[in-house]
N, C-alpha and C positions, 0 to 999 in steps of 0.2 A: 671103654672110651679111653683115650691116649688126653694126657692132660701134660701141657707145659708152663709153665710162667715166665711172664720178661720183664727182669727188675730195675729197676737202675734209678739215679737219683734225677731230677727233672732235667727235661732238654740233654737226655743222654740218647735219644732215638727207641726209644721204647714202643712206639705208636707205628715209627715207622716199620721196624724190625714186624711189630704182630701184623702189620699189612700186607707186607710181602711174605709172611708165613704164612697166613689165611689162605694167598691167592695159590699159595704151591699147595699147600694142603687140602685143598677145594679140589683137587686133581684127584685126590684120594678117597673121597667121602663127604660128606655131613660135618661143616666145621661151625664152633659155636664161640663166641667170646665173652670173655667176663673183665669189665673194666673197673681197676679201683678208683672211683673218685674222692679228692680230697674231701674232708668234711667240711671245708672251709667253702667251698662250691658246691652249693644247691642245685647246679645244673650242671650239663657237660659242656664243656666248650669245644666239642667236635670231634673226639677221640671215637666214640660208638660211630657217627658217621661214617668216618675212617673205616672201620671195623669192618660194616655192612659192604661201602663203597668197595675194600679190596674181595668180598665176594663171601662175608660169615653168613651165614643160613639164621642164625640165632644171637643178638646183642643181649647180652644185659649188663648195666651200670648200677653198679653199688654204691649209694654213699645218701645223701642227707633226704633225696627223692630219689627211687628204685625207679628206673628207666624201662621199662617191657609192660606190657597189657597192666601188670597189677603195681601199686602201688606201698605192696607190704614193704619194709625190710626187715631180708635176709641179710645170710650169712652167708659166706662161701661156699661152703659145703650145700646148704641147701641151694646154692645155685648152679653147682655143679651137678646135682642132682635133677634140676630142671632143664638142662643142659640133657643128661644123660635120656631124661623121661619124651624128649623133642627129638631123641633117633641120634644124636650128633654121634659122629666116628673119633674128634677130635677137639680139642679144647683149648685154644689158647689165651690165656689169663694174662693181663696188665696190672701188673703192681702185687701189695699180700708178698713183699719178700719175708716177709714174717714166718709163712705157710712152711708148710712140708712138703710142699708140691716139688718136683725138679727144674730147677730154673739154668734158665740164657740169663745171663748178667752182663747188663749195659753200663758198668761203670766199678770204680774200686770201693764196693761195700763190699761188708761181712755177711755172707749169708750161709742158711746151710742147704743142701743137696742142689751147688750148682754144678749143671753138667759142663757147661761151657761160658768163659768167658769173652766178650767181646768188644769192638765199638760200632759207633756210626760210622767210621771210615772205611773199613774191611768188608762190610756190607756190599756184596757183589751174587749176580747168580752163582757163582760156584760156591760161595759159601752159602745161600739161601737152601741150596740143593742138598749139599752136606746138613744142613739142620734140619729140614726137611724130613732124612732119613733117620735123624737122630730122635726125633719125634715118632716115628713110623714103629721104630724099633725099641721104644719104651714100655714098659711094664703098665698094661690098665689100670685105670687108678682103681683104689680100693678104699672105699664109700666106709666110715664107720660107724659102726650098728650102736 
């Protein structure tokens, strides 16, 4: 499974960016998403929508109530791993700049293993295309035992 994340600090387009990557990468396979929500918001205010609406096969939202069939909260990893256990080919992750995952950077934070930096302006099909393959051609994540 190909795993990206897209960080950036609020209203930088981060929702919108995993939309348009869902819908190119739904071309490819089996795409799943994982959204961080603030702990401050018990509920989503529409981002997993978003997610399903651009064409994710599998939502799930992290944070004060886990959003999917169960109820438990996880962690990252174990929902990348339910991600992976649902067939997904790909994985595009909202928020966890914290992670080790490879991230699209929506704005001038510090992070580590960004592949690419950008904004909500630049945001066109030639560039959704180019990241696209940028994703395609990622190393499968690797789950730790």
């Amino acid at each position: 499974m190909k795993v990206i994340s897209i960080v950036g600090t609020k209203k930088t387009g981060k929702t919108t960016l995993v939309s348009k990557l869902v819908s190119s990468l739904a071309k490819y396979g089996k795409v799943g998403t994982i959204k961080n929500m603030a702990t401050h918001h018990p509920l989503d205010h529409g981002d997993t929508k978003c997610h399903f609406d651009a064409g994710a096969d599998v939502v799930i939202g992290l944070g004060e109530a886990r959003l999917k069939v169960t109820r438990e909260r996880g962690d990252l990893d174990s929902a990348l791993a339910e991600l992976q256990a649902e067939g997904v080919d790909y994985a595009v992750v909202e928020g966890f700049k914290h992670s080790n995952l490879p991230k699209f950077v929506m704005a001038d934070i510090e992070v580590t293993e960004c592949v690419r930096r950008l904004s909500l302006s630049e945001l066109n099909d030639d560039l959704i295309a180019e990241l696209t393959n940028l994703v395609l051609n990622i190393d499968d994540y690797q789950f730790k035992l």
